[in-house]
N, C-alpha and C positions, 0 to 999 in steps of 0.2 A: 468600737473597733475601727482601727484607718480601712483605706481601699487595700492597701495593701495586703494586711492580716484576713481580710473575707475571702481572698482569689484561694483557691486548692492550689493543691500542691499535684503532681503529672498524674498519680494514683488515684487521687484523691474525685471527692463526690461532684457531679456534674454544676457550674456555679454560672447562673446566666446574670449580664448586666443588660437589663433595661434599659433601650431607650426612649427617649421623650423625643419624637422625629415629628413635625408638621409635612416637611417637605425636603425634596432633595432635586440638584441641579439633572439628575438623570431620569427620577422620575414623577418629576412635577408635586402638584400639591397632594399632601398623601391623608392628614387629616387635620387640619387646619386648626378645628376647635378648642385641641387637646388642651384641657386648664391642669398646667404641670404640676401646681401642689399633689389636687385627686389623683391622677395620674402616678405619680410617685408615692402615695399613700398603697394604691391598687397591686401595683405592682410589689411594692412591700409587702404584704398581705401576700400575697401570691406566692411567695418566695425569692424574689428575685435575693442577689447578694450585695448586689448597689446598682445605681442609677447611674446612668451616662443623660447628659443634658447637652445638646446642639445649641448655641448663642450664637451661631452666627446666621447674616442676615440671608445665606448665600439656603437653608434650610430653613429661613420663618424661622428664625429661632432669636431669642434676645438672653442679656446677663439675667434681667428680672424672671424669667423660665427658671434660671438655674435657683436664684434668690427662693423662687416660693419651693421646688423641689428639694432645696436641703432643709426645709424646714422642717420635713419627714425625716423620721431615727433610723437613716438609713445611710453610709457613706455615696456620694455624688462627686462625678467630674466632671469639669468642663471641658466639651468638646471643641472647639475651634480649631482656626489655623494662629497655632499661638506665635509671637515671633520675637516678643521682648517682653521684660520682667513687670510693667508695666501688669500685662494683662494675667498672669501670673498673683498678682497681687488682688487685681480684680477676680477673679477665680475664689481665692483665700476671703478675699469679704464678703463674695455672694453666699459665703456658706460650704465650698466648695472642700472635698479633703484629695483632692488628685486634680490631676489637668493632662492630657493629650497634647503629645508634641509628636512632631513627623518628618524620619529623617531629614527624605527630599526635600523638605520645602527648608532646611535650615544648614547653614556650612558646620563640619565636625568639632567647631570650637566654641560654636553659637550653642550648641545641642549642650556640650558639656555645662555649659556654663547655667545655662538654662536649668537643666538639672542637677545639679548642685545650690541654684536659689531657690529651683520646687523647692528642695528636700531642707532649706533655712528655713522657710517659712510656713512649713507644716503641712508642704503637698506631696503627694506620693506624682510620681511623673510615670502616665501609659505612653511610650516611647515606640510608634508604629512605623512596620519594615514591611516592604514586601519582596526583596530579597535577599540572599546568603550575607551581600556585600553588607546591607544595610544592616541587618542583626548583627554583625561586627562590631562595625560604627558604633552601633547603641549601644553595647555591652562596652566597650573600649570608651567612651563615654558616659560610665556609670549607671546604668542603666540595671535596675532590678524588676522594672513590669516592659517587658514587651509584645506591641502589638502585631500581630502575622494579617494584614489587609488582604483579602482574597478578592477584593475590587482594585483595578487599575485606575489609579489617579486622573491621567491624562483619558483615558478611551471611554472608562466609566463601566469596564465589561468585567463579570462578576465571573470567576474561578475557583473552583473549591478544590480545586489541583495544586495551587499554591500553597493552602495551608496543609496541605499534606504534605508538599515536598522539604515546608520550612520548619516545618514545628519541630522536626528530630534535630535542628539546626540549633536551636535555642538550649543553651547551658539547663541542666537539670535544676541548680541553685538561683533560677532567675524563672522569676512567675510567665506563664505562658497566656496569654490573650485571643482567641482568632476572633477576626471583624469581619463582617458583612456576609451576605448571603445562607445566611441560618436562618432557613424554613419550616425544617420539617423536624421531629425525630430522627429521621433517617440520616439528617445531616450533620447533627451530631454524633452520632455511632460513628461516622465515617472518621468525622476531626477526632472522635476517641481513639478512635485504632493506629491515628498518627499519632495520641502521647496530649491531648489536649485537654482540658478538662474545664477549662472557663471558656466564657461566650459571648461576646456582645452583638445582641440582637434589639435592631429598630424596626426597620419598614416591614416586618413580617408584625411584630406584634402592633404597633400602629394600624397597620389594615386588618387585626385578626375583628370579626366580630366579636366573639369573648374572648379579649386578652390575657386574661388571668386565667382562664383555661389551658389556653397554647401554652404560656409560661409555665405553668404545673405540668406541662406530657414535655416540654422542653427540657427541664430539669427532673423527669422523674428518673 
């Protein structure tokens, strides 16, 4: 199945994506050792719905991360700050079946185009917003997976107010994503009750002691 066909639908069964996180610019190194194939086998096993993979250097992360993580029969995307077709491409031969674009960091013609060569060469595009304006953009530039960031890019400070106030924002006909700050059980109840049903969670499960536990009370 692509990334796309795994995500629920708003009704639909709670569906966490795994990440592979070493580290992040906010909070340092988080678990440095993580050998991504196991990793992504583990979380398969667990239940996860697909894997999200960090390549870039800015989170200890590399393309060969994503390389050994799609080797697992699981769909994988690449995370970055993607900005030309180039990496895009790289993505699709590490194994990759989606890739992560972001509005802000790209002009509204760049986006389109971008998504539109995911979707030639066999990527589904997770197209992250984290406000009203920007879930426009995305949908007005074709966009069928978007991401609701409840981390601010610039400050680094983590809001789980955002994905409440955004997620009733997002077209019913267009898969809903929330990012970041997903801890506990509790905090997915919450993004449920805004209309959410997928999840992409890293630094909580990278730091759990038994990962594949949290994953299973995340998604039960």
């Amino acid at each position: 199945m692509s990334f796309f066909d795994v995500l629920s639908s708003r009704a639909g069964p709670t569906r966490i994506i795994a990440e592979i996180k070493r580290a992040s610019p906010s909070a340092g190194p988080i678990r440095m050792d993580i050998d991504a194939r196991e990793r992504a086998e583990r979380y398969r096993s667990a239940g996860a719905a697909a894997i999200s993979v960090l390549t870039s250097d800015r989170f200890a992360g590399t393309i060969d991360d994503l390389r050994a993580a799609s080797a697992a029969p699981i769909p994988t995307m690449r995370k970055d700050f993607i900005a030309d077709e180039r990496e895009l491409d790289r993505a699709r031969e590490a194994g990759a079946s989606a890739a992560l674009l972001i509005v802000r960091h790209l002009e509204r013609r760049r986006l389109a185009e971008l998504i539109g060569y995911a979707r030639a060469v066999g990527l589904d595009a997770l197209v992250e917003c984290r406000s009203e304006a920007e879930i426009a953009i995305a949908i007005e530039s074709g966009a069928t997976i978007v991401g609701v960031n409840n981390r601010d890019l610039e400050t680094l400070e983590v809001d789980l107010s955002v994905g409440e106030r955004l997620a009733p924002r997002v077209p019913s006909n267009v898969k809903l994503v929330i990012e970041s700050g997903i801890k506990t059980r509790a905090d997915i109840e919450r993004m449920r009750n805004a209309g959410a049903s997928n999840f992409l969670v890293g630094e909580a499960l990278s730091r759990a002691r038994d990962a594949s536990a949290l994953l299973k009370e995340l998604a039960s």
